[in-house]
N, C-alpha and C positions, 0 to 999 in steps of 0.2 A: 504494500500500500504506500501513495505517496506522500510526503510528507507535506505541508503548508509549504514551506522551505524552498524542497526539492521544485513542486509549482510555479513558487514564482523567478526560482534562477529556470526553467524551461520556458516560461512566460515571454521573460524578457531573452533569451536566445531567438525565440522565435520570432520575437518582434525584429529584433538588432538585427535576422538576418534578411527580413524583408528589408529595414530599408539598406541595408548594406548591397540588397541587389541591383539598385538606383546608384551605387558611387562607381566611380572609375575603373578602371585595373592597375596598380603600379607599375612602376619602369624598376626594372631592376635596378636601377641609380643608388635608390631612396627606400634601402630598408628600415622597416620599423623595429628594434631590436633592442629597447627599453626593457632591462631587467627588471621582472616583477618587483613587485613590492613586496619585503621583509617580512613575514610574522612570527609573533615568539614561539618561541617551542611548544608551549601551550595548543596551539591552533594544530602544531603537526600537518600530516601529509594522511588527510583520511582518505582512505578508499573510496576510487572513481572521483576524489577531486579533479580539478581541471591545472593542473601543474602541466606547463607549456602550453597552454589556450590562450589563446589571443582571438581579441573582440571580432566577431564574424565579421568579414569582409575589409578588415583593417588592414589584415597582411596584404591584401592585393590592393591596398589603393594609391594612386597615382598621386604625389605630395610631389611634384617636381614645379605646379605652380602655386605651391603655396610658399607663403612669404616664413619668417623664422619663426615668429610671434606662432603660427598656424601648428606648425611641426611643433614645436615644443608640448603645445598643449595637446595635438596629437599623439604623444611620446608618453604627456601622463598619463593619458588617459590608458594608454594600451600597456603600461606599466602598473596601473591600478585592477584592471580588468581581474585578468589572472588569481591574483590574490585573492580580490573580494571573493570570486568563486571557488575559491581553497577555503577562505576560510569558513564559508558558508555551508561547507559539505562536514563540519564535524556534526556527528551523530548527537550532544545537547544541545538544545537549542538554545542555552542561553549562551554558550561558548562562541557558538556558530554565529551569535548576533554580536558579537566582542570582536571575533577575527574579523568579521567580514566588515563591520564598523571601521576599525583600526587601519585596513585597507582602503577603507573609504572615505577616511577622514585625510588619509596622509594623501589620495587623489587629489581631494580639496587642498592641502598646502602647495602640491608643487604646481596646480592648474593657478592659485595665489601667487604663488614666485613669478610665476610667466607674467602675470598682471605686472606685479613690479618693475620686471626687467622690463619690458617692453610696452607697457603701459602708457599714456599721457594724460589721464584725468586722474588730477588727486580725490575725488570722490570716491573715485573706483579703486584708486591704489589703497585710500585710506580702509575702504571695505577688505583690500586680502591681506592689509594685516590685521587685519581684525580676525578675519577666519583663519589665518594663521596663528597668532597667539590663542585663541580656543580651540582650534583643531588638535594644535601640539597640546595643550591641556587635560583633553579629553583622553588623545591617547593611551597620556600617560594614566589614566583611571583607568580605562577600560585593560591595560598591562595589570596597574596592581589589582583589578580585580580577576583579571585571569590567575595569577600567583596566589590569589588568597581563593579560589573557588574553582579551578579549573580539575576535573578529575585525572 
């Protein structure tokens, strides 16, 4: 039987990969090859995670006109992917919402960084540091709660 969980990462594959059939195809130039995102040992390597998955239709697409700004947040994104769905395949579900969290918060800091660096509204620069000093925050809970509560 499947799990709530298990649903909604099939949910959103299936979504992600309709519209990924509307994007381009890459040029072999412009590989996308942003190492996952980090989780603590906690999260582990559960069975049938997605360890080497990358966002459908990511790997084939064509970034040769996109500007730096474009690529980068495309890097985090396909650097976040991955993880989130490792971490969402541990078997509690409160764990599975920790790992998959922690992946998904540290998405949000480095999609934040890009803001930064290439940014030109201090509105908007002012908002990713903001999500970044909370995101790095949270993290850091949702680690000591995995350490004091993870089986």
């Amino acid at each position: 039987m499947m799990t709530k969980t298990v649903l909604m990462i099939a949910t959103a594959l299936l979504l992600s990969g309709f519209a990924s059939a509307a994007l381009p195809q890459q040029s072999s130039e412009q590989p996308m090859d942003a190492a996952p995102t980090p989780l603590p040992e906690q999260c582990g390597q559960a069975e049938g995670a997605s360890a080497g998955h990358t966002m459908p239709g990511m790997a084939g697409m064509d970034m040769s006109s996109m500007d730096e700004a474009q690529k980068a947040n495309m890097a985090a994104m396909t650097k976040m992917h991955p993880s989130m769905m490792q971490g969402m395949m541990a078997k509690d579900p409160d764990v599975a919402f920790a790992c998959g969290m922690i992946a998904h918060h540290q998405g949000a800091i480095d999609m934040a960084e890009v803001e930064l660096k290439y940014g030109d509204n201090d509105e908007a620069k002012k908002m990713a540091q903001t999500i970044i000093d909370a995101q790095t925050k949270e993290i850091g809970e949702l680690k000591q709660w995995l350490e004091a509560n993870a089986k």
